[in-house]
N, C-alpha and C positions, 0 to 999 in steps of 0.2 A: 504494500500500500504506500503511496505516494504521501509523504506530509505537505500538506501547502507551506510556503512565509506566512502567509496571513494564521495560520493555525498557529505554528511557533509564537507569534507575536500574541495573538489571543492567551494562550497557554503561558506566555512571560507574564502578560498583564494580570492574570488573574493567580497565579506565583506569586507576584510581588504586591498588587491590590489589598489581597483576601487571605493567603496562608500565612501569611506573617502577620498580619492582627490577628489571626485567627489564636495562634500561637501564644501569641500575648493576655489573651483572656483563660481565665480559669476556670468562671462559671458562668452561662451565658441564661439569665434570668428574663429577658422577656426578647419577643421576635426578633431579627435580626434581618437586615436585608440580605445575608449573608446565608440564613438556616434559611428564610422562605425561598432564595433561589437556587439553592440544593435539591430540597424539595420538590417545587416548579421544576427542576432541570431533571430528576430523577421518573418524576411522573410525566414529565414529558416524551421523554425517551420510551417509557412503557406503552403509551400511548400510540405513539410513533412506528414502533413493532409492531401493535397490532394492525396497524395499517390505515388511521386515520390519518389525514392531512395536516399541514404546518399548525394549520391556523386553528382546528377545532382540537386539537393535540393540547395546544398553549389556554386555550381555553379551559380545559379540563383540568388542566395540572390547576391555572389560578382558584378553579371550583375547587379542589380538592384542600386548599392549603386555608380556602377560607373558611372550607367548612372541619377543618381542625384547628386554626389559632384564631378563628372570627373573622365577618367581612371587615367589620372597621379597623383592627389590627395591623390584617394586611393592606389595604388602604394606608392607612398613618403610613407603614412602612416603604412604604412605593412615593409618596408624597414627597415625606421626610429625605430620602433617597437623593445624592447627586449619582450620575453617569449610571443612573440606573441601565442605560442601554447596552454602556458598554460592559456593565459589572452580567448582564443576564446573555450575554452572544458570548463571552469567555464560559461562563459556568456549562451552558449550553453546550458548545462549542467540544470541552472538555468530556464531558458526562457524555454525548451522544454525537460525537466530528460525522459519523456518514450521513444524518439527516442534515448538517449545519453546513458544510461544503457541498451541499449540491448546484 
């Protein structure tokens, strides 16, 4: 399998982003934009394999996440959020590259 640059460079960013705060916390007491797009990026992926599309895949994971930490939780969390775009295409990216380089 071929790695793209743009994969590497995703896969740097979210290395240096997210695994080193990650690192630095010991106990991670309420959402995180960090635990919800693991989450999102996990249930995506399963989604994904069974064979639904980008878009109702993404949909599914945010159902799922709201309906375990709450919709307004996850909201706050998305709001609150800088570079949310590019913190959720690195997790993505990561967790699931054949659906995310097509």
């Amino acid at each position: 399998m071929h790695i793209s640059p743009l994969f590497n460079l995703i896969n740097f960013l979210f290395n240096v982003l997210f695994l080193k705060r990650v690192n630095q916390l010991k106990v991670m007491v309420e959402l995180s934009l960090l635990t919800l797009l693991n989450l999102v990026g996990n249930n995506f992926c399963e989604y994904r394999d069974i064979g639904y599309d980008n878009y109702k895949s993404l949909l599914l994971a945010y159902s799922d996440a709201s309906h375990q930490f709450g919709p307004l939780e996850v909201k706050s969390v998305i709001e609150k959020s800088d570079n949310f775009k590019v913190a959720a295409i690195a997790v993505a990216a990561v967790k699931c590259p054949k659906y995310i380089m097509e």
